[in-house]
Backbone bond lengths (Angstrom), bond angles and torsions (degrees), N, CA, C in turn:
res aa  C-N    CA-C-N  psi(-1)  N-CA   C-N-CA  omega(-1)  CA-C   N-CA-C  phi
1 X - - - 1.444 - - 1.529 110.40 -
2 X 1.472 119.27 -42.04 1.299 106.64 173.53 1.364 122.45 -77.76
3 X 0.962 133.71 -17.08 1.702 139.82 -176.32 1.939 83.44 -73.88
4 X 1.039 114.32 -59.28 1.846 118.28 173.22 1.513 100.61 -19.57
5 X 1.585 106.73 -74.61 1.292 99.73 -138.94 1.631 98.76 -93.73
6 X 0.713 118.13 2.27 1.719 131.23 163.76 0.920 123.81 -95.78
7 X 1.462 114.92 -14.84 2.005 100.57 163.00 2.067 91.58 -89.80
8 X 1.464 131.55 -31.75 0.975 127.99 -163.58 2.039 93.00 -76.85
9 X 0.761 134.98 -17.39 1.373 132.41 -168.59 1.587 104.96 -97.01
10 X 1.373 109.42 0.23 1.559 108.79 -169.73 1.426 98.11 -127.84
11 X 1.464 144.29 -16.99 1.245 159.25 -154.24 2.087 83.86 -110.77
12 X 0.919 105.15 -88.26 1.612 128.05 167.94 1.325 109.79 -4.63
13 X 1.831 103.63 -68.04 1.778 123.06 -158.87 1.878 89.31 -70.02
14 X 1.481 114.43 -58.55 1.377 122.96 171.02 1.583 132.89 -38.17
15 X 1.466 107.79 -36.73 1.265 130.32 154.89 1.276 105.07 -63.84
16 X 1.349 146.77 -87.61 1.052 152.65 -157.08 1.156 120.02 -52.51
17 X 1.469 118.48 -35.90 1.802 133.83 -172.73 1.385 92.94 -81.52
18 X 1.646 134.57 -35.03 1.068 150.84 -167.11 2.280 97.83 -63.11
19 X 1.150 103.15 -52.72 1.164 114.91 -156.21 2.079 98.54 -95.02
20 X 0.759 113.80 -3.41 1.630 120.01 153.69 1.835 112.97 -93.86
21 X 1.042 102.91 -53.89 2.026 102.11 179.38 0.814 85.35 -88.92
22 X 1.251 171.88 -143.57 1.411 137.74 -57.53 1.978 99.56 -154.61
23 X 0.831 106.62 72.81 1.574 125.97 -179.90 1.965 111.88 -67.99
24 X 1.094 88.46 -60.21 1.665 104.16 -178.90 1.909 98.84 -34.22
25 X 1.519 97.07 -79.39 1.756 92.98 -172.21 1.612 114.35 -78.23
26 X 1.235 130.99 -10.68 1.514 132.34 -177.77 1.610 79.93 -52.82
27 X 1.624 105.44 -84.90 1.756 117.34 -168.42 1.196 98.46 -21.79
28 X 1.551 128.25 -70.66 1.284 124.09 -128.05 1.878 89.28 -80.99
29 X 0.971 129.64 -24.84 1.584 123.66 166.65 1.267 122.79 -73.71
30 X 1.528 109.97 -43.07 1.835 108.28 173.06 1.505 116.23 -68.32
31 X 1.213 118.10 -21.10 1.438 116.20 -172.90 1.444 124.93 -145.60
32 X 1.057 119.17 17.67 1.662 159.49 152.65 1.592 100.17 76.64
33 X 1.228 117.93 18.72 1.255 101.28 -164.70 2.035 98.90 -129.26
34 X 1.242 104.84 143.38 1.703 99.56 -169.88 1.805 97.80 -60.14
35 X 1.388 85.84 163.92 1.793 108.16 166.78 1.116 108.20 -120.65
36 X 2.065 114.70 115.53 1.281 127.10 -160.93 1.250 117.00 -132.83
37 X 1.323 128.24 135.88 1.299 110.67 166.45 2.047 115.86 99.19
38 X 1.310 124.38 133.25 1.682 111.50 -155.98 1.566 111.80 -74.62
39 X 1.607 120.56 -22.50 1.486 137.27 147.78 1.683 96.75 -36.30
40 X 1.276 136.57 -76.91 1.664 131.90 -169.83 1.389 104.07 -58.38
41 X 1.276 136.31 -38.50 1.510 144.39 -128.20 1.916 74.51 -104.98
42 X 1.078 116.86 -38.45 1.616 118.70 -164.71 1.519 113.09 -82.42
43 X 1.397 88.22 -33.99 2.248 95.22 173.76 1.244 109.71 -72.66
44 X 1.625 110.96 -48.51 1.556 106.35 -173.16 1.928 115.67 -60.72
45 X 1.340 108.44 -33.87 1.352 121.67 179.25 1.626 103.77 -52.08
46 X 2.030 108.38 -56.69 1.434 99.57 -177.65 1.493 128.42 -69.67
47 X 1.391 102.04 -34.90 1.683 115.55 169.95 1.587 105.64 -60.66
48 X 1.170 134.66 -26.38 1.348 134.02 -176.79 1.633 94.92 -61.93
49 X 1.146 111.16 -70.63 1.836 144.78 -177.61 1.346 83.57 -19.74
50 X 1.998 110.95 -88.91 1.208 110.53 -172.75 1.242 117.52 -15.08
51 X 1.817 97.30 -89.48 1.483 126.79 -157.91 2.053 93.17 -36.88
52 X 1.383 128.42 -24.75 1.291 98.47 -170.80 1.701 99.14 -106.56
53 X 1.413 109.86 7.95 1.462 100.76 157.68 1.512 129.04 -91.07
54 X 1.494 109.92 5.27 1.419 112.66 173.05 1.161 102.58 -110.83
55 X 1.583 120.47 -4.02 2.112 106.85 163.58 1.289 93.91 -84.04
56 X 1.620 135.46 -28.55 1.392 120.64 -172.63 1.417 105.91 -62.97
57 X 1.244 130.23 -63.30 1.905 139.34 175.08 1.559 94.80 -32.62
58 X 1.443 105.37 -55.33 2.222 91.44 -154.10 1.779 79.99 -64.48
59 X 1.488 127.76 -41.92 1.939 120.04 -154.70 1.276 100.07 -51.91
60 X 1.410 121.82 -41.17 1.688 127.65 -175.86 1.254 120.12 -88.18
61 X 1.462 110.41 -8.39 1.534 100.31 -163.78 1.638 82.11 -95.59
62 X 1.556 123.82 -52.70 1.738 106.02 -178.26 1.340 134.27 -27.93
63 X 1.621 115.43 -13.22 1.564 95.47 170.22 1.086 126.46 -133.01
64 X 2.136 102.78 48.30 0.982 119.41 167.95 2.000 103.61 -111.27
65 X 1.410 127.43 96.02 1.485 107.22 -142.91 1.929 96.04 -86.84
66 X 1.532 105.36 -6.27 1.312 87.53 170.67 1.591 142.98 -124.16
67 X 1.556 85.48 29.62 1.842 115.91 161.10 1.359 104.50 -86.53
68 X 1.490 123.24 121.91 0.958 126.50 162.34 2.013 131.48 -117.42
69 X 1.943 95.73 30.59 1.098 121.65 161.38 1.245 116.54 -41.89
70 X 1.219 132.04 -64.13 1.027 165.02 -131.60 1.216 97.72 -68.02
71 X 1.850 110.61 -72.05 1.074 140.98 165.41 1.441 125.09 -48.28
72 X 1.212 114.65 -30.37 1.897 115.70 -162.27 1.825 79.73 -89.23
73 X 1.406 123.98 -17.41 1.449 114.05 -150.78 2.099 87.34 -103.19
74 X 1.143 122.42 -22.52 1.291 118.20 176.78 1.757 104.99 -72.42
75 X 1.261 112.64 -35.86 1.560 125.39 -179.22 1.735 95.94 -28.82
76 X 1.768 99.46 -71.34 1.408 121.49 -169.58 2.145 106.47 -51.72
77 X 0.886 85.56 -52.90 1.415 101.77 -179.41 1.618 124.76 -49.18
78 X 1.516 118.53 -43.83 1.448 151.76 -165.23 1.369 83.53 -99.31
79 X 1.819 147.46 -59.98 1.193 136.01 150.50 1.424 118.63 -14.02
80 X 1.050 103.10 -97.76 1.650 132.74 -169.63 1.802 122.08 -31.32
81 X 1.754 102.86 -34.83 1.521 126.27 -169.44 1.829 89.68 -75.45
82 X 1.176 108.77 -88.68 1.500 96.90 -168.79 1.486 106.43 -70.76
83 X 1.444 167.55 29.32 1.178 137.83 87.82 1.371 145.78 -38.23
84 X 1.512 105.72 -3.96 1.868 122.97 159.75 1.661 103.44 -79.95
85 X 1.868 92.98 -58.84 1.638 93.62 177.90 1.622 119.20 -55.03
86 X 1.154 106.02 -12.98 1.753 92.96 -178.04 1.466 112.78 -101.47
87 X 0.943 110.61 1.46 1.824 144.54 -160.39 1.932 89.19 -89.76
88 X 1.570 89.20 -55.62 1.532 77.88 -160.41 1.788 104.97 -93.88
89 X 1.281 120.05 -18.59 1.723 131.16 156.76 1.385 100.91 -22.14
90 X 1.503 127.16 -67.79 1.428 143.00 -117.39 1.924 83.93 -121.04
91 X 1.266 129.88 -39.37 1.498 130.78 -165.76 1.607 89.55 -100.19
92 X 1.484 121.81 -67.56 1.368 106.25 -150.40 1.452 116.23 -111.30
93 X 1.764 112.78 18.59 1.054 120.55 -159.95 1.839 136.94 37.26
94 X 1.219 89.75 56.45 1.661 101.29 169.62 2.023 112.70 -72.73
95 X 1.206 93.37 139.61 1.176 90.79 -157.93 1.991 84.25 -119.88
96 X 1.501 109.33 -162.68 1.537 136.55 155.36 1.665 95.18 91.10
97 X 1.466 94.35 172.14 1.539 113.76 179.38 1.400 119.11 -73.27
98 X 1.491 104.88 -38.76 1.570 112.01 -173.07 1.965 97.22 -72.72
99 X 1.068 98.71 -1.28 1.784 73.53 -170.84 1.596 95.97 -106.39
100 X 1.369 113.99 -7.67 1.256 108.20 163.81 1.881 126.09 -84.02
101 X 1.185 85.37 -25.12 1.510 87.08 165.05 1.429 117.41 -75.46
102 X 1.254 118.59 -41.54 1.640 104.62 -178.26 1.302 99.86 -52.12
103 X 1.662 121.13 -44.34 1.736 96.82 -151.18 1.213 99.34 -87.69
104 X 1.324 150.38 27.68 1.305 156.61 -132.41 1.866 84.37 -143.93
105 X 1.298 109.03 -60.94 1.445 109.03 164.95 1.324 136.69 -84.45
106 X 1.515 125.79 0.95 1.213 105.85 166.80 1.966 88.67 -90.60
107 X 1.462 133.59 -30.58 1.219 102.52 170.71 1.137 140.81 -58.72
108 X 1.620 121.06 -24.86 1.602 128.70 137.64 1.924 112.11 -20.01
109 X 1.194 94.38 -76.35 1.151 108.01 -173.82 1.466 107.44 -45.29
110 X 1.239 127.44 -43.82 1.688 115.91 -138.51 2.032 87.35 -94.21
111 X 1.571 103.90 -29.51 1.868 101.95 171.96 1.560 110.68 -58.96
112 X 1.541 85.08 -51.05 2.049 87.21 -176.41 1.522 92.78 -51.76
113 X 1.213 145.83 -83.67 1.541 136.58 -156.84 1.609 120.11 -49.08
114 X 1.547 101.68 -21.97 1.308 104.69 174.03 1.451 115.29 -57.53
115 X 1.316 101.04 -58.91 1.689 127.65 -160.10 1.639 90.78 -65.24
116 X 1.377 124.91 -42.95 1.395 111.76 171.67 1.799 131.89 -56.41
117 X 1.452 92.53 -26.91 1.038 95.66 174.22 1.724 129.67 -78.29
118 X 1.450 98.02 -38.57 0.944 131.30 175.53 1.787 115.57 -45.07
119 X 1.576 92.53 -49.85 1.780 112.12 -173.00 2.131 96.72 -90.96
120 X 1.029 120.00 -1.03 1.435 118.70 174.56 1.874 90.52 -102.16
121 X 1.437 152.35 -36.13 1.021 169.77 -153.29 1.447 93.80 -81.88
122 X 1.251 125.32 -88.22 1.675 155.79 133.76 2.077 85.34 27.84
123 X 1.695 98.96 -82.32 1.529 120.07 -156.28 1.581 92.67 -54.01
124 X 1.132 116.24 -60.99 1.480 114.98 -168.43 1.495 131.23 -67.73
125 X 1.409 112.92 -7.28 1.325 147.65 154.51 1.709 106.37 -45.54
């Protein structure tokens, strides 16, 4: 669980810091399409915010080893990311490699949190 939430708090914080400084080309590489206009310039700023307030939760929640909040709440999260990305594939034609890798890894991600949960579920059984 902690190797979990510490590679997700460092991937996340990096993402997120990524999408406040330098927003314009992050977008236009993760999701092939430019970021235009002070409406885009204003989402990416808040989604940046987020995205580095959910590496802050997993940074603190790892060295609590038997909260598994943390985790049941990345499930939703590791869900949710590539079902936008496939959302917008199929509606707005997002294209490139990098946007296939994210959702390629938050579904990585969202099994790994499963199986954690799953094997903390398992113990208490």
């Amino acid at each position: 669980m902690k190797s979990f939430l510490s590679l997700t708090a460092i991937l996340e914080g990096l993402t997120g810091f990524g999408l406040i400084a330098v927003p314009v080309p992050l977008v236009s590489l993760l999701i092939g399409v430019p970021l235009t206009g002070a409406g885009g310039m204003m989402a990416a700023y808040i989604a940046g915010a987020a995205i580095i307030t959910v590496a802050f939760c997993c940074w603190l929640s790892k060295k609590n080893a038997t909260d598994f909040a943390a985790v049941k709440a990345m499930v939703v999260y590791n869900i949710a990311v590539p079902a936008i990305l496939l959302y917008g594939v199929i509606n707005y034609r997002l294209t490139g490699i990098p946007l296939w890798f994210v959702v390629f890894i938050h579904i990585v991600f969202a099994i790994w949190a499963l199986i954690i949960i799953s094997k903390k579920q398992v113990g208490e059984a």
